[in-house]
MIBATI-797487 format. One record per residue: residue in one letter; x, y, z of N, C-alpha, C, CB in turn. Coordinates in steps of 0.1 Angstrom, whole numbers, plus 5000, padded with zeros to 4 digits. Glycine has a CB too. Example, Ala and Ser with C-alpha at 12.3 -4.5 7.8 and 13.67 -1.06 7.14 Angstrom:
A513249435078512349555078513249675078511349555090;S512849785071513749895071512950005079514149945057;
END
This chain:
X456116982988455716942974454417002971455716792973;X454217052958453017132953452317022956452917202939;X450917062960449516932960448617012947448416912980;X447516942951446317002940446217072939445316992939;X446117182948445517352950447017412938445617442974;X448517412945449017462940449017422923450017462947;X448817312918449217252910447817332899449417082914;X447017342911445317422898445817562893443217482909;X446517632907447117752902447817812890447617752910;X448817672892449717702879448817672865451117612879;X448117602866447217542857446517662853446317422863;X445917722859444717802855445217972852443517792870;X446617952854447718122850448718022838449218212869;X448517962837449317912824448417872809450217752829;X447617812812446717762799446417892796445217642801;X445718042796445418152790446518172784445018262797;X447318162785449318212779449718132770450718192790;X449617982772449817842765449117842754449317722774;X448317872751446717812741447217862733445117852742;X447417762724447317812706448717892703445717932702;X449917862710451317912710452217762701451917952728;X452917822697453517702689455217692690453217712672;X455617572694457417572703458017582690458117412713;X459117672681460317702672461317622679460717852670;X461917612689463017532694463317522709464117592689;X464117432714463617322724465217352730463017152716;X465417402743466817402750467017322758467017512756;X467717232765467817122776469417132785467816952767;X469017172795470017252802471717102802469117302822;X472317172805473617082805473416982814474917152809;X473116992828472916922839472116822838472316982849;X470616802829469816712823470816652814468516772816;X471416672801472016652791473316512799472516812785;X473816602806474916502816474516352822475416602830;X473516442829472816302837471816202826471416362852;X471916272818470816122813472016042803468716172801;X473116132800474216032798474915932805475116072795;X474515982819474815892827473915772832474915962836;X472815772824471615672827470815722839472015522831;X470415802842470115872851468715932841471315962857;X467715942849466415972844466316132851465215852848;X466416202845466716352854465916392843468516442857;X464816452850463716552847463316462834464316722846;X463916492826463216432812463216262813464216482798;X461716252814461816092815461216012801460916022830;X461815882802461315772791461615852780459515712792;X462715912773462915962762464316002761462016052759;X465316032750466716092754466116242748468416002744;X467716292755467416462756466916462740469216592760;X467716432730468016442718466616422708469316342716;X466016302716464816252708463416362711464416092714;X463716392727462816492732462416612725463216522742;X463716672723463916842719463616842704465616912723;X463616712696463016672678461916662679463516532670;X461516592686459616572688459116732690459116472706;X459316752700459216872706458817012697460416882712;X460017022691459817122683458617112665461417142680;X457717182670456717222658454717192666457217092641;X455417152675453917082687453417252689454516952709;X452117272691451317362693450917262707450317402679;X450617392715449617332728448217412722450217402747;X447517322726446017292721445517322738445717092712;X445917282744445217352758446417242771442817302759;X445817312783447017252790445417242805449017402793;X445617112812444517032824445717012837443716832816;X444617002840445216942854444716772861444817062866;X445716702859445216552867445416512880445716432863;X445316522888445216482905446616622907445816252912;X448116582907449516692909449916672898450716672922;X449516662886450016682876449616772864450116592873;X450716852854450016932844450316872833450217062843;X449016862824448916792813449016922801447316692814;X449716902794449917002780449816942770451217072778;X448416952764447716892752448416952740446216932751;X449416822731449616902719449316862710450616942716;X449916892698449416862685450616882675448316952683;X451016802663451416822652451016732642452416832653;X451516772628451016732620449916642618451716722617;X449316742621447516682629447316562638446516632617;X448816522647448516422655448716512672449716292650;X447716412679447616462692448716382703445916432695;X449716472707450216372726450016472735452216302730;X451016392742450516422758451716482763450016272769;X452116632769453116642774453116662794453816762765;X453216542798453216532808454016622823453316422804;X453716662830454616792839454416742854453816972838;X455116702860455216682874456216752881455316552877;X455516902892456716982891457816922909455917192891;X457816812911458216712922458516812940460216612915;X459516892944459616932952460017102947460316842958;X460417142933460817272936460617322920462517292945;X459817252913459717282902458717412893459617182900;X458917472888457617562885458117672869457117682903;X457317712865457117742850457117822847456317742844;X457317912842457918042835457218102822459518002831;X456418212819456218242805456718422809454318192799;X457818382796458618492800459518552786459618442812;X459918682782460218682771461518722772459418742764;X462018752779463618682781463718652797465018812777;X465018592798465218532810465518592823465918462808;X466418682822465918802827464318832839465718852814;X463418832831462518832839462118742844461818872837;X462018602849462618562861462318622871463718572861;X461518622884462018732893463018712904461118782900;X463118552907464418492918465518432912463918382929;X466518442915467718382910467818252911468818442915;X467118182921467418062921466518002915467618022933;X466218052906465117952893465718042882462917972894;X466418112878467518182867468218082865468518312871;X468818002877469917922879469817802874470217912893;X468517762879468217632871467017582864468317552878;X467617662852466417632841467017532835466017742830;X466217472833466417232825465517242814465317052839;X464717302812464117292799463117422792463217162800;X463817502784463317602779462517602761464517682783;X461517622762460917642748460817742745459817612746;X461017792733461417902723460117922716462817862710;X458918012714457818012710458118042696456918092717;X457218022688457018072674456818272673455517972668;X456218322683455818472685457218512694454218492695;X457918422695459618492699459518462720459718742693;X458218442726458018412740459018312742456718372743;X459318312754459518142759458618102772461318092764;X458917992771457917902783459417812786455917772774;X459217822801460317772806460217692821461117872805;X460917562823461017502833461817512837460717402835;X461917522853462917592863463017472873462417752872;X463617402882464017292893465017282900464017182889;X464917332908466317342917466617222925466317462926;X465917112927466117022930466516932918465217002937;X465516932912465616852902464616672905467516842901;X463416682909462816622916461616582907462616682929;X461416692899460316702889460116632875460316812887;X459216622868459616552855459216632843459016422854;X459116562834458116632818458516482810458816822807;X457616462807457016312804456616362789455416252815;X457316292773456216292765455816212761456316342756;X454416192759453516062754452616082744452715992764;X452115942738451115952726449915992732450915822719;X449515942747448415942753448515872767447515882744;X447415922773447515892786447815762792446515932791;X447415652787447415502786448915492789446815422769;X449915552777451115502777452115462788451415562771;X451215592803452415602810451115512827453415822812;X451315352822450115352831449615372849449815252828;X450715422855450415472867449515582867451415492873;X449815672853448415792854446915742858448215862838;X447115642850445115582845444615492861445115392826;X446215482874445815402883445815512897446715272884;X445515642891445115782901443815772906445215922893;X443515812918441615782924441215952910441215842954;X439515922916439016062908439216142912437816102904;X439016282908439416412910438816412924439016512900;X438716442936438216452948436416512947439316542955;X436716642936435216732934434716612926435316912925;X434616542919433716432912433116372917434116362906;X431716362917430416302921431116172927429116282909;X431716102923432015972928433815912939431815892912;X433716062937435316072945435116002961435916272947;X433816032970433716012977433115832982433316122978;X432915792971432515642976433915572970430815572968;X434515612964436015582956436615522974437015782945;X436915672979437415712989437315593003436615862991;X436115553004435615483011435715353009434615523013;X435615272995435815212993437015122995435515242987;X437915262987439615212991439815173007440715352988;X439515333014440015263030439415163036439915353041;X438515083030438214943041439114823030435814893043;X439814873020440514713017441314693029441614693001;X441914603030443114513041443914573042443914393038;X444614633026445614683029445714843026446414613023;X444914893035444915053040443815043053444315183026;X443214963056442214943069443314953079441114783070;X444114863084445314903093446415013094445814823093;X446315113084447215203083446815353085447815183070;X448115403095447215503097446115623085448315583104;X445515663090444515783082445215863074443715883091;X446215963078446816003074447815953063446816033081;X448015843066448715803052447715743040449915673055;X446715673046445515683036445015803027444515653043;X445315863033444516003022445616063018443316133030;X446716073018447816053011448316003003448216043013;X447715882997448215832989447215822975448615712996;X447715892963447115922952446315822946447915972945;X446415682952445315542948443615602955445915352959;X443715682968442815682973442115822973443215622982;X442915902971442316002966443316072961441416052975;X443116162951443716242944444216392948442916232935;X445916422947446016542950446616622966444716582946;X445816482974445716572991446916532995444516523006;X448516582998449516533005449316613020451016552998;X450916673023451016653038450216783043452616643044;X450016863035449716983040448216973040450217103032;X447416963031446416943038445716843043446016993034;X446116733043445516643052445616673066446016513050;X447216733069447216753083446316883084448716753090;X445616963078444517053082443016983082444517183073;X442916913071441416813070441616723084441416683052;X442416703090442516593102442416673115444016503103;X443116753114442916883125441516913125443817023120;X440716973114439617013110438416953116439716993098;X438816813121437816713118438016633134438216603102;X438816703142439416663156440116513153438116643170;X440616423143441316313142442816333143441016253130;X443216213148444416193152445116143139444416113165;X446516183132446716133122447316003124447316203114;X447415943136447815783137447315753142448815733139;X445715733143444715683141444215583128444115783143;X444215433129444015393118442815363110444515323119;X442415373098441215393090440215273096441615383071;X440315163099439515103104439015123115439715023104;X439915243124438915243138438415373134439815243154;X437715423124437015573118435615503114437915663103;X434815543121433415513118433115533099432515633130;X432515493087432315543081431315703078432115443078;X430515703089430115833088431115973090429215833097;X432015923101433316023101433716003091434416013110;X434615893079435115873071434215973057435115723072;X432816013060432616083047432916223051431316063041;X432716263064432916363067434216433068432516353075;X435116363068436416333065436716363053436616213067;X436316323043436616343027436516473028435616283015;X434716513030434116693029434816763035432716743035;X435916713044436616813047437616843043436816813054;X438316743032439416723027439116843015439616553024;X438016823005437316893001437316982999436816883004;X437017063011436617193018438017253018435917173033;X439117203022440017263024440517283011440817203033;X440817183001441517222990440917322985441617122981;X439417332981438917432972439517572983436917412968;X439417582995440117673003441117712996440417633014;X441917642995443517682988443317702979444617602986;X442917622969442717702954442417832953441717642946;X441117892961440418002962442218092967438518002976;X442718052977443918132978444718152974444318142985;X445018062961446118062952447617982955446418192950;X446717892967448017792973449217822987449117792960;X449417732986450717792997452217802996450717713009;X452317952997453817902991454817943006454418002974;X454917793008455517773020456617753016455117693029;X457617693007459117693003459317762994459817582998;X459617652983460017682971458217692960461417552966;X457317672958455817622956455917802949454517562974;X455817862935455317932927454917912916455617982926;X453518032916452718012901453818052892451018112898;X453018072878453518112873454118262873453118072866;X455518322867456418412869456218442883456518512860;X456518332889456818362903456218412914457518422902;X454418422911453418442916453818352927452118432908;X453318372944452918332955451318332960453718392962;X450918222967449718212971449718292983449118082972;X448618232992448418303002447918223013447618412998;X447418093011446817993019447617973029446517883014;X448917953031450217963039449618023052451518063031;X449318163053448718273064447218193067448518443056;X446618113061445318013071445717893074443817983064;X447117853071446717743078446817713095447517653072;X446117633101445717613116446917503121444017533118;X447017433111448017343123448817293110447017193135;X449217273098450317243094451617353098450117213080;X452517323102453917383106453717523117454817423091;X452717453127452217523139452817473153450717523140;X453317553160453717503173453217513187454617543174;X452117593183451217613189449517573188451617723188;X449117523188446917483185446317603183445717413201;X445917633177445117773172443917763183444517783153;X443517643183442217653194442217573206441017603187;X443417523212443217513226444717543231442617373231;X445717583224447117663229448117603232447017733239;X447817443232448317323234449417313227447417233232;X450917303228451817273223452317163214452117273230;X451717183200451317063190452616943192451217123172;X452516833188454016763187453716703178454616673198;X454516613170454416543160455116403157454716623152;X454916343148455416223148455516183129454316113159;X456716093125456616033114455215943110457815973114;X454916003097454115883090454215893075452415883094;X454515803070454915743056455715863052453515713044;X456915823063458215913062457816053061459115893051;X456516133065456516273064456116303081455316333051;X456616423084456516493095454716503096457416633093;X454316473105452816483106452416583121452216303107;X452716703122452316793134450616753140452416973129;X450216783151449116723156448516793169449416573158;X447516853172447116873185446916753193445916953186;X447816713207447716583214446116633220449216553226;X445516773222444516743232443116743220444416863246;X443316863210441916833200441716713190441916953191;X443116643187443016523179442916403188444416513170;X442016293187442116173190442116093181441416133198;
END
């Protein structure tokens, strides 16, 4: 699943393209169309196809952000402001493209779910081959309130006492570390990939639980968490599956990482092994992690 880094990527190759473009008409692939007849919330959520693709059409994006793994697409009509919400889930990613065609992999040709028709003749287009992802429209951020119950951005002056805070309540003091800093209450953005390099990073064992982490490791811990994302960002992400910027751009962070989907310890040669936590595969050096 894209985390923060990939999610800035797309962010920061889409808003120059996005800005001040205005949607003429609004496509919703058959597969969406079917399933949400079926009551089924597929990709387009809290809205029907029908209501979506009416709203939709005549909204100018005014600029497009990024919130912890989510892209926010600021619009506008008839001088009113919402929120078009983007969560690209396990295989989702964006397209600014002036026919379809260009595209560069077929298996995002295949499954396009929601295509916008620009006013300058472009389109901007969502691709999901899972179908895992969303696009949310709202008046404002309030509306959808699990957004407003995300920790701060990690780089924010106060991300780090946030951070600390959270892991001594009750209920994350007994759970391993790794699933603590995973979870978007407690800090924003970090899933499996890089926590298991911030934990590696930091010689911790990811089932090791947050109460037996000294608080001084615990800040050190964050800075590393930190350290690694802006890492990825600077590399444009990892595209270890399905994970592309826009038209299909790949990162490069993939080639540094040390110990996510290593079988080997980069620094003592040690045959990593791993174990479940909060149902994700967590790899681990048994001799550098305690």
């Amino acid at each position: 699943m894209p985390e923060l880094p990939e999610v800035e990527g797309v962010v920061r190759a889409l808003a120059p393209v996005a800005k001040g473009r205005t949607i003429q008409e609004v496509t919703v692939s058959d597969t969406v169309i079917h399933s949400k007849q079926l009551g089924k919330e597929a990709i387009i959520k809290g809205i029907t196809t029908e209501d979506f693709m009416a709203e939709m059409v005549g909204m100018t994006i005014m600029d497009v952000t990024r919130r912890s793994k989510y892209i926010y697409f600021h619009l506008q009509k008839d001088g009113n402001a919402c929120l078009l919400v983007s969560h690209l889930g396990m295989t989702g990613a964006w397209f600014d493209v002036n026919t379809i065609d260009e595209i560069p992999e077929l298996k995002f040709r295949k499954h396009i779910h929601v295509l916008f028709k620009m006013e300058d003749g472009g389109l901007l287009v969502y691709s999901d081959i899972r179908r895992f992802g969303e696009v949310r429209l709202l008046d404002c951020e309030a509306d959808h309130p699990p957004l407003l119950k995300m920790a701060p951005e990690p780089f924010e002056a106060d991300a780090c006492r946030h951070f600390l805070e959270m892991a001594a309540l009750a209920k994350y003091a007994r759970k391993p570390i790794k699933e603590v800093i995973m979870d978007g209450h407690v800090i924003s953005g970090c899933g499996n990939i890089y926590a298991t390099e911030a934990l590696f990073n930091m010689n911790i064992h990811p089932g090791r639980t947050a109460e037996r982490i000294s608080e001084k490791r615990k800040k050190e811990l964050f800075h590393a968490i930190v350290a690694v994302l802006q890492e990825s960002i600077d590399a444009g992400g990892s595209s270890i599956s399905d994970y592309r910027n826009i038209n299909g751009e790949t990162g490069t962070m993939q080639k540094r990482l040390r110990m996510y989907g290593r079988k080997v310890c980069a620094v003592c040669g040690t045959t990593t092994e791993s174990m479940k936590i909060a149902g994700r595969t967590s790899v681990y050096c048994p001799t550098c992690q305690k």
